[in-house]
N, C-alpha and C positions, 0 to 999 in steps of 0.2 A: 570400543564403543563408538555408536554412529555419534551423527551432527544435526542439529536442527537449524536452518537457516530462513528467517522470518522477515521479510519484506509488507510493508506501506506499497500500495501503489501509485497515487497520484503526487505529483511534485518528483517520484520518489525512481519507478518505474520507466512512468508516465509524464512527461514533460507536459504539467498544465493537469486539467480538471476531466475527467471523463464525461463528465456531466454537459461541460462547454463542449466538448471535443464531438459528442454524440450531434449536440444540437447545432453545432456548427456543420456537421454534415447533412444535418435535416433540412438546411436553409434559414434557421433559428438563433442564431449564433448573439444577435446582440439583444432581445430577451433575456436568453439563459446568463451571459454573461453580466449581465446588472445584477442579476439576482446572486449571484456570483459573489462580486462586489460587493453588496449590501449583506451577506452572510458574514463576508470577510472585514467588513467593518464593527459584525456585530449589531444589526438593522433587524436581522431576523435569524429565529432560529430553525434548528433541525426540521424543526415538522412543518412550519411553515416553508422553508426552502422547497420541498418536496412536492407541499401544497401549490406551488409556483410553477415549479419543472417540469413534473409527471405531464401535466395536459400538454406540454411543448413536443412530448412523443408519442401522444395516442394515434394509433394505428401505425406506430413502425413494423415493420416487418424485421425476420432476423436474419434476411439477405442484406438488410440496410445495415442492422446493427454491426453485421460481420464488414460491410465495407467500411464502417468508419472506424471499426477496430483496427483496422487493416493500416486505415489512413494517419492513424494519431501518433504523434509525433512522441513515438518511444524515446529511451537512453537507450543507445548500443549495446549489442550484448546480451539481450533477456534471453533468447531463448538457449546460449551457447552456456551462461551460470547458471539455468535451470538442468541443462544438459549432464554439466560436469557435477550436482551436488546428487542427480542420479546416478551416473558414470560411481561415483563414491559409494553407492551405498547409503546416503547420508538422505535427510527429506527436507521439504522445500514448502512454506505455506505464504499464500499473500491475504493478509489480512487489510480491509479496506471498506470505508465507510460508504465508496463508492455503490452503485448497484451489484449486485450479485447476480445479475442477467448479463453483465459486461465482465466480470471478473473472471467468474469460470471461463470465458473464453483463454484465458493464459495458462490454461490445462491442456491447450493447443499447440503450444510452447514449451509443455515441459512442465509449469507446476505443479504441486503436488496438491496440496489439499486450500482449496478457496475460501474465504467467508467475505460476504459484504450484505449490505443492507437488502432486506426481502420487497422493497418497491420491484413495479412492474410499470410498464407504460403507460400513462393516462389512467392511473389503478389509483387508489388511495394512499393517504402517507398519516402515520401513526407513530406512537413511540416504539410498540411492540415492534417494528418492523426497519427501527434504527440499528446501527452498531456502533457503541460509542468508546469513548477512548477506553471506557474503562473495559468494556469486552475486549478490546485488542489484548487486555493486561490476562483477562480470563481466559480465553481460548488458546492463548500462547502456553497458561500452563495447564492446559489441560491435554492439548497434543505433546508438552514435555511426560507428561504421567504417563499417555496412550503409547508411548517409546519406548519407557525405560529410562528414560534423560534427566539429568539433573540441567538447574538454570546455567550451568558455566557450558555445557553443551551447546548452548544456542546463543544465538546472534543475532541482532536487530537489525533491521538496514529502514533507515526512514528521514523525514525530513520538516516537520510543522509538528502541527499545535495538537493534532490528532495522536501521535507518538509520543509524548511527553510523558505520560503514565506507563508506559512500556521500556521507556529507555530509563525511567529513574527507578524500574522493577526490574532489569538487568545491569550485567556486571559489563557484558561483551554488546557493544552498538555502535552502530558508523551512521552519520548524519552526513548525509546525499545531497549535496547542494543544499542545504538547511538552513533555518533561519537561525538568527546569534542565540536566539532561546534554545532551541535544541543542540547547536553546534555546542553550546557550555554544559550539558547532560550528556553528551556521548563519548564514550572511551574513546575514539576516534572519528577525523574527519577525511571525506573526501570531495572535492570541486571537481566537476570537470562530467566529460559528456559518454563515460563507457562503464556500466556496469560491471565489467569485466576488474576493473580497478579497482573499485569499491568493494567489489567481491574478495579480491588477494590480500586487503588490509581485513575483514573479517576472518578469511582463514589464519592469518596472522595472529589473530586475536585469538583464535582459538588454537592453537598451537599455542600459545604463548613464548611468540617472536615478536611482536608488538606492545610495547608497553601500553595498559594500563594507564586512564588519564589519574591523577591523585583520588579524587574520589571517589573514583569506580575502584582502587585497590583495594 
């Protein structure tokens, strides 16, 4: 039986926010980053965030979008653990509340099947066009269904506050440099700056060569 291996992308992937990361290459950088900040304090929510952002990239081009993709400051790795869960046979999804005009580009790299929020540049921001933690929990089982997979098949790799209903809805999760809230929900931890690592303690977990934190057994 294959595998499913489910990745978070910001924090997670991505070292930092795509959001900052994009607008930082726009020339935008300290804008988007307050709004940032004020999300992260809980100042403003989802739709207003958006309402804020969106106009900081109207009229990007997707020669831009692809150079600051190019430019942002990955974890090691992505595309050689995108490689190998192909190489296996096994599938690979990045779920992210980030834009989905940025996401699917890691389909460039090797992912498999993308989801992130439906904003577009300088476009409008709603709810219908969020993805929230609790979809990450929805979509996760619904490509287990699309498989043939049960939840001990798949593995979460994530890092924050977006992940928390996914990793307390799996048995199998590695928290990625994460904060002490996630790091105390995940069957396993990893620090450090190569995907590639955090990847062998997931296979691990799915083998069942890695214990199991008490909770998750």
């Amino acid at each position: 039986m294959t595998k499913l291996h489910v990745f978070d992308m910001d924090g997670t992937l991505l070292r930092g926010a795509a959001s900052v990361e994009l607008s930082r290459h726009l020339g935008r950088f300290e804008e988007a980053n307050a709004v940032e900040e004020a999300w992260l304090r809980g100042e403003v929510g989802e739709v207003r965030f958006w309402e804020l952002v969106l106009p900081l990239w109207d009229g990007v081009s997707e020669d831009e979008i692809d150079r600051a993709f190019e430019a942002c400051p990955w974890i090691d790795g992505v595309a050689e653990v995108f490689a190998d869960i192909e190489s296996r046979g096994e599938h690979s999804a990045v779920i992210s509340q980030s834009p989905l005009f940025f996401v699917r580009r890691l389909q460039r790299w090797g992912a498999g099947a993308v989801f992130g929020a439906g904003v577009e540049p300088g476009g409008r921001a709603g709810e219908d066009l969020l993805l929230t933690v609790e979809d990450k929990v929805s979509i996760t089982d619904r490509l287990v269904v699309e498989r043939g997979l049960t939840h001990d098949d798949c593995v979460a790799y994530g890092d924050s506050t977006s992940d928390v209903g996914l990793f307390g809805h799996l048995r199998r999760t590695v928290a990625v440099n994460a904060t002490p809230r996630l790091r105390a929900l995940a069957a396993a931890v990893y620090e450090g700056p190569d995907l590639r690592e955090a990847y062998a303690i997931g296979r691990d977990l799915l083998a069942g060569r890695a214990l199991l934190s008490p909770e998750r057994s």
